[in-house]
C-alpha positions as CSV (number, residue, x, y, z in Angstrom):
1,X,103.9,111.6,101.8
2,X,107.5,110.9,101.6
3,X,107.2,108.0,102.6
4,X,105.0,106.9,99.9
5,X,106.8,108.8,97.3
6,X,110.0,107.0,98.0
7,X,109.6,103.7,96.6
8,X,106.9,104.6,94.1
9,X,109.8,106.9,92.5
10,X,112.2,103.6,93.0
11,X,109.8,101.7,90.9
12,X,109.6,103.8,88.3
13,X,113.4,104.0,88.3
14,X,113.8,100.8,87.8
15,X,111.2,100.2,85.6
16,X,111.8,103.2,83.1
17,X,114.9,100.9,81.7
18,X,112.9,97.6,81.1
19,X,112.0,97.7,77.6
20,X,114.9,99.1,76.3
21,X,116.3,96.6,77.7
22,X,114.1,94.0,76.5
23,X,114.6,95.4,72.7
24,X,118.0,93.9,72.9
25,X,118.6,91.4,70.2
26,X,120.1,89.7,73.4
27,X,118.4,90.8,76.5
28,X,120.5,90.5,79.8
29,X,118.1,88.5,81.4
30,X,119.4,88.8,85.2
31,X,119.7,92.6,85.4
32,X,116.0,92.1,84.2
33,X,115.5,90.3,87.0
34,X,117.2,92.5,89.3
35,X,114.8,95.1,88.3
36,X,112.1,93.2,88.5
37,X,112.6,92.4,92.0
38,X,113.6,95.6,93.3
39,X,110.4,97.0,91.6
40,X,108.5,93.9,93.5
41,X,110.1,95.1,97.0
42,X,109.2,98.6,96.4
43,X,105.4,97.6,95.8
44,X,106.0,95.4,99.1
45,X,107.0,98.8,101.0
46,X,104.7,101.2,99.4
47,X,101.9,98.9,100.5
48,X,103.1,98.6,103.8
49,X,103.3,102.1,104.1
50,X,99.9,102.6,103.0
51,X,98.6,100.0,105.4
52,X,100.0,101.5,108.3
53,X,99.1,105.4,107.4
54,X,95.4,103.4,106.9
55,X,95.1,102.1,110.4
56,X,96.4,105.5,111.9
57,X,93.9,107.3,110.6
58,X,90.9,104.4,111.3
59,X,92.8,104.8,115.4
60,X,92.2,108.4,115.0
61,X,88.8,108.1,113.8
62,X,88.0,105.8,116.6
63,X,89.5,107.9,119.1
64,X,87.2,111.3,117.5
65,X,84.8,108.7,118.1
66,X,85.0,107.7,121.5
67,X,85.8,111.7,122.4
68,X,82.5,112.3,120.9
69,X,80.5,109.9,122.4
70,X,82.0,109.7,125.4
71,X,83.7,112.9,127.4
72,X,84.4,114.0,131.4
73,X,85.0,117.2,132.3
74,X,88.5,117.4,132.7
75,X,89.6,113.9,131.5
76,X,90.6,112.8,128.2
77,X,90.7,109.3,127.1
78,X,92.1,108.2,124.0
């Protein structure tokens, strides 16, 4: 879970000063960027996380599967 809370709290972070920042008469337009693009790697990570975690669990399914369907007395196979 950490590992998804991470960058979602990095986003925020860096997001939470944006339209303050923006209300400027005279915004500073590359630390805008700068946050932008930290909160765009952040996204990048969170969704990698979430892709991984996703495929563990469909290999665990598989595996529950194939233990199900499929079982020796004595011999696991996974």
């Amino acid at each position: 879970m950490h590992k998804i809370k991470r960058p979602l709290s990095v986003m925020i972070r860096n997001a939470d000063p944006a339209v303050p920042w923006l209300d400027r008469s005279m915004p500073d337009i590359d630390k805008e960027k700068a946050a932008l693009k930290r909160i765009a790697d952040s996204c990048r990570r969170t969704g990698a996380v979430i892709e991984k975690h996703s495929n563990e669990v469909q290999e665990r399914r598989a595996c529950s599967l194939r233990l199900t369907t499929v079982t020796f007395p004595g011999l696991v196979v996974c």
